[in-house]
FIZA-559870 format. One record per residue (C-alpha): z, x, y. Coordinates in steps of 0.5 Angstrom, whole numbers, plus 500, padded with zeros to 3 digits. Layout:
<vokes>
ZXY ...
</vokes>
This chain:
<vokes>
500500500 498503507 503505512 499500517 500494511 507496512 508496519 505489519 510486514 516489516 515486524 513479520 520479517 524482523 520476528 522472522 529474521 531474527 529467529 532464524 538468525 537468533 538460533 544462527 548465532 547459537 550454533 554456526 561455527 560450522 560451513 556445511 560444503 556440498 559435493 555432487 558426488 554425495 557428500 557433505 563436509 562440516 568445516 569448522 569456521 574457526 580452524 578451517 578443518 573439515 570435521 566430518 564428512 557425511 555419504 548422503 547415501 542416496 542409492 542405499 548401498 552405504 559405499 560413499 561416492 559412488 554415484 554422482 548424486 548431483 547433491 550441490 545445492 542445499 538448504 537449513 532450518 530456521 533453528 539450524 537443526 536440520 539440512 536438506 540437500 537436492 540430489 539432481 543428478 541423472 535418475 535422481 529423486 529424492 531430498 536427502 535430509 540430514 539431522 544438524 543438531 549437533 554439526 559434529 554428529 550430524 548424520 543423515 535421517 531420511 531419504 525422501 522421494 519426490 517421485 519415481 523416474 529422471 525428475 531430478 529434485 533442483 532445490 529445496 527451499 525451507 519455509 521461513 516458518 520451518 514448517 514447509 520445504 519447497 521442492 522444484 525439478 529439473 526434469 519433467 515427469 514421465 507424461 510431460 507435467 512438471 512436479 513441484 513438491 511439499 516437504 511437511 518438516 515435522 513427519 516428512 510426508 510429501 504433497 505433489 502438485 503437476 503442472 501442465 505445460 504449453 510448450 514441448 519437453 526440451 528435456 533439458 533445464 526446467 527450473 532453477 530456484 525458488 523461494 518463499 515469502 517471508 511471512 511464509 504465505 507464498 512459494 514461487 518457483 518457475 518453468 523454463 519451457 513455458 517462461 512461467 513464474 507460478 505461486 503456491 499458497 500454503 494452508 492455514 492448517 498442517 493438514 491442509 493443502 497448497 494451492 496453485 493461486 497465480 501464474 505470470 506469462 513472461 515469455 518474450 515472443 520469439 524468444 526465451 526468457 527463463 525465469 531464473 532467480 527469486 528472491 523476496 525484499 527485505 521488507 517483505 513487500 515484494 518478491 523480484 524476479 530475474 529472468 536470462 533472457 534470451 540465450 546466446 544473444 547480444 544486448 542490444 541498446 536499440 533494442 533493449 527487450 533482449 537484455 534480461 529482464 527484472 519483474 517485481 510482484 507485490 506480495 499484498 496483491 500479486 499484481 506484477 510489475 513491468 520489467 525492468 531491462 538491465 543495463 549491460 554493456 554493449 557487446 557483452 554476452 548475456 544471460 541474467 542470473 542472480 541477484 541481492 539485496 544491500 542489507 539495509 534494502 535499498 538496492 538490488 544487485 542484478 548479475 549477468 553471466 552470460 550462457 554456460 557455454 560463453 561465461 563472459 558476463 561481465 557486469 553487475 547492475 545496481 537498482 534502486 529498490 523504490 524508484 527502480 532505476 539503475 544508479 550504477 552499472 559496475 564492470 567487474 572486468 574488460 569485455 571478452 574475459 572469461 569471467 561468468 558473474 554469477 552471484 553477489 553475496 553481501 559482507 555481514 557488516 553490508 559493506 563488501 558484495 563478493 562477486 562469485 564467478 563461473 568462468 575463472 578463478 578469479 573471486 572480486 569484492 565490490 566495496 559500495 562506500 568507495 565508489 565500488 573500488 573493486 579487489 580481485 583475489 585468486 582463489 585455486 587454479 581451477 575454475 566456477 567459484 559460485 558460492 562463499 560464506 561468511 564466518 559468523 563468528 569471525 568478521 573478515 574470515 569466508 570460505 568459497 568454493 571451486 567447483 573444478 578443483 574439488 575444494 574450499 578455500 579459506 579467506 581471511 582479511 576480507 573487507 580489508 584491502 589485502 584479503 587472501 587465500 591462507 588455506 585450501 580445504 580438500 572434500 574428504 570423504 567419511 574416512 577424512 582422509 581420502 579425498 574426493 574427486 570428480 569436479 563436483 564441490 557445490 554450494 557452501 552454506 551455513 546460515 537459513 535463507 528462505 531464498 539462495 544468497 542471504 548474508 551472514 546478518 540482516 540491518 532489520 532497522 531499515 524497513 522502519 527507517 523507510 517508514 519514518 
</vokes>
């Protein structure tokens, strides 16, 4: 690739960047906190009080938690005017679209069907140029395709595209996540069944089309793989994918096909990569969930966390983001916990990797300037803290969620050697006195990210400082 390439793409993500990022610092002192049972709490950042509680009403009755709407994943705007949340739960099929321009207002302004029937809309994603929110499903449709949906932000008409698949309906996980180039040209998303990763490209003009332009066959034969996670450098070169692997099964280091697998797609020329297998402990149980870029992008951080059914991935791999080798294989607990690492999110100030687990209670903080010195914190009695945020407006203060006991946790000292839990922050519903319950709180978010687990700020000067 030419440095004149290089130089382009990096001044692409740093204007898109610091757009998105530009309006984050206007506007978020507030954590948007998800339930399943199809609420959205506004937390203020900077008392740790919920401050309104939004029904995303999806079935039209207006009775709030009524219906467990699967609502646990969603997604801002780049100026941070609007939140779409992912309704997944059984029978669903609409994007729930709430109006964020003033957080304590927010109300929700549209409900919008990607289809008819059990699809169940996973995760919409929005493009980094607002103009676009992708939308993979969890379920097929009724003939056997699997629907991948276009969301027009400025009108809320929806463009379908069907995918005809190979394997048989498994009727069971069909598509996790996916994300976007940073120049917003492509939209990656994947089929479990097929092992498939497919690329859209967006038209040119509003009124255009997207087209399927690519598909990668990852499938391992005899086994499954399960592209599960995207995400795009930094630099916005290439876009990395980390598939499970095969379900249930053992890493074997004779044999390391079977651990999970990193694939690596050149965003100038959509050739792929051979993958890189990951470096797991021998005996830990395996599947490959998610992964991180270092702010200064030079490392990404690849997670295990095992199957639902075994949590007990216990390690996180740091590869070099250039040469593509493995520097460090970092075992956040023994073999046999149940832990289940699930996500690895990065400090604002890029020195601390919140390790978020599905297995515990417990939340584990990397610190990548002492040798990966790790600090364990206890945050609530239930179990599957899978997402944090970063207060923007307060270095050392997050806010994590646990799905079981139906709540927030606020953090303070974070990045420090003593962090703690100083608040637990219960889901309310729209009375703000009533608190929800049916272990469900889900994803908490107050940033746009045109992928899952974006930091609070970017070091955008490192994509030149690899240039020069």
């Amino acid at each position: 690739m030419n440095r004149k390439f290089k130089i382009a793409a990096c001044l692409i993500s740093l204007f898109l960047m610091g757009m998105s990022f530009a309006a984050i610092s206007d506007a978020a002192s507030y954590t948007y906190a998800l339930h399943a049972k199809g609420l959205v709490n506004v937390i203020d950042e900077s008392t740790g009080t919920v401050v309104l509680s939004i029904d995303t009403n999806v079935d039209g009755n207006g009775i709030p938690a009524d219906v467990s709407t699967g609502g646990t994943l969603g997604a801002l705007t780049p100026n941070m005017k609007k939140l779409y949340v992912s309704n997944a739960g059984a029978n669903m099929n609409k994007v729930t679209v709430i109006d964020t321009t003033n957080p304590l207002t927010a109300t929700v302004s549209a409900n919008i069907s990607t289809g008819t029937g059990d699809i169940r809309p996973k995760h919409a994603i929005v493009s980094p140029n607002g103009k676009w929110v992708g939308v993979n499903h969890w379920r097929r449709n009724a003939d056997g395709t699997l629907r991948v949906s276009f969301i027009k932000v400025s009108d809320n008409t929806v463009q379908n595209i069907d995918l005809t698949l190979t394997n048989a309906n498994s009727n069971s996980n069909q598509s996790m996540h996916s994300a976007w180039s940073w120049d917003s040209k492509y939209f990656f998303t994947s089929s479990y069944d097929d092992d498939k990763v497919f690329v859209f490209q967006a038209p040119a003009a509003s009124s255009g089309s997207f087209t399927l332009v690519k598909t990668y066959e990852l499938s391992i034969p005899g086994q499954n793989n399960n592209p599960h996670y995207l995400i795009p450098s930094n630099d916005g070169l290439s876009m990395w994918i980390v598939s499970e692997g095969p379900g249930g099964s053992y890493y074997d280091p004779i044999t390391p096909t079977v651990a999970p697998l990193v694939y690596i797609v050149n965003l100038a020329t959509l050739n792929i990569s051979g993958a890189i297998s990951t470096l797991l402990t021998t005996g830990e149980v395996i599947e490959g969930h998610h992964g991180n870029f270092s702010l200064d992008g030079n490392y990404f951080y690849f997670v295990n966390r095992g199957p639902g059914s075994n949590l007990k991935g216990i390690s996180v791999d740091v590869i070099d983001a250039v040469t593509q080798e493995i520097v460090k294989h970092v075992e956040t607990t023994l073999l046999g916990s149940a832990e289940g690492d699930g996500h690895a999110y990065v400090s604002p100030d890029g020195k601390t990797i919140a390790v978020t687990k599905y297995g515990t209670n417990i939340l584990t903080f990397l610190d990548q300037s002492n040798d990966w010195a790790q600090t364990d914190l206890t945050v609530g009695t239930g179990i599957h803290i899978g997402h944090i945020t970063f207060a923007l407006n307060g270095a050392t203060r997050a806010f994590v969620m646990n799905r079981v006991d139906d709540a927030v946790y606020q953090l303070d000292g974070v990045g420090t050697a003593t962090p703690s839990v100083t608040k637990k922050i219960d889901i309310l519903l729209p009375d703000l006195t009533t608190i929800a319950t049916g272990d469900g709180t889900g994803q908490v978010t107050n940033t746009y990210t045109n992928y899952f687990e974006m930091p609070g700020n970017i070091n955008t000067k490192a994509c030149f400082k690899k240039m020069f």
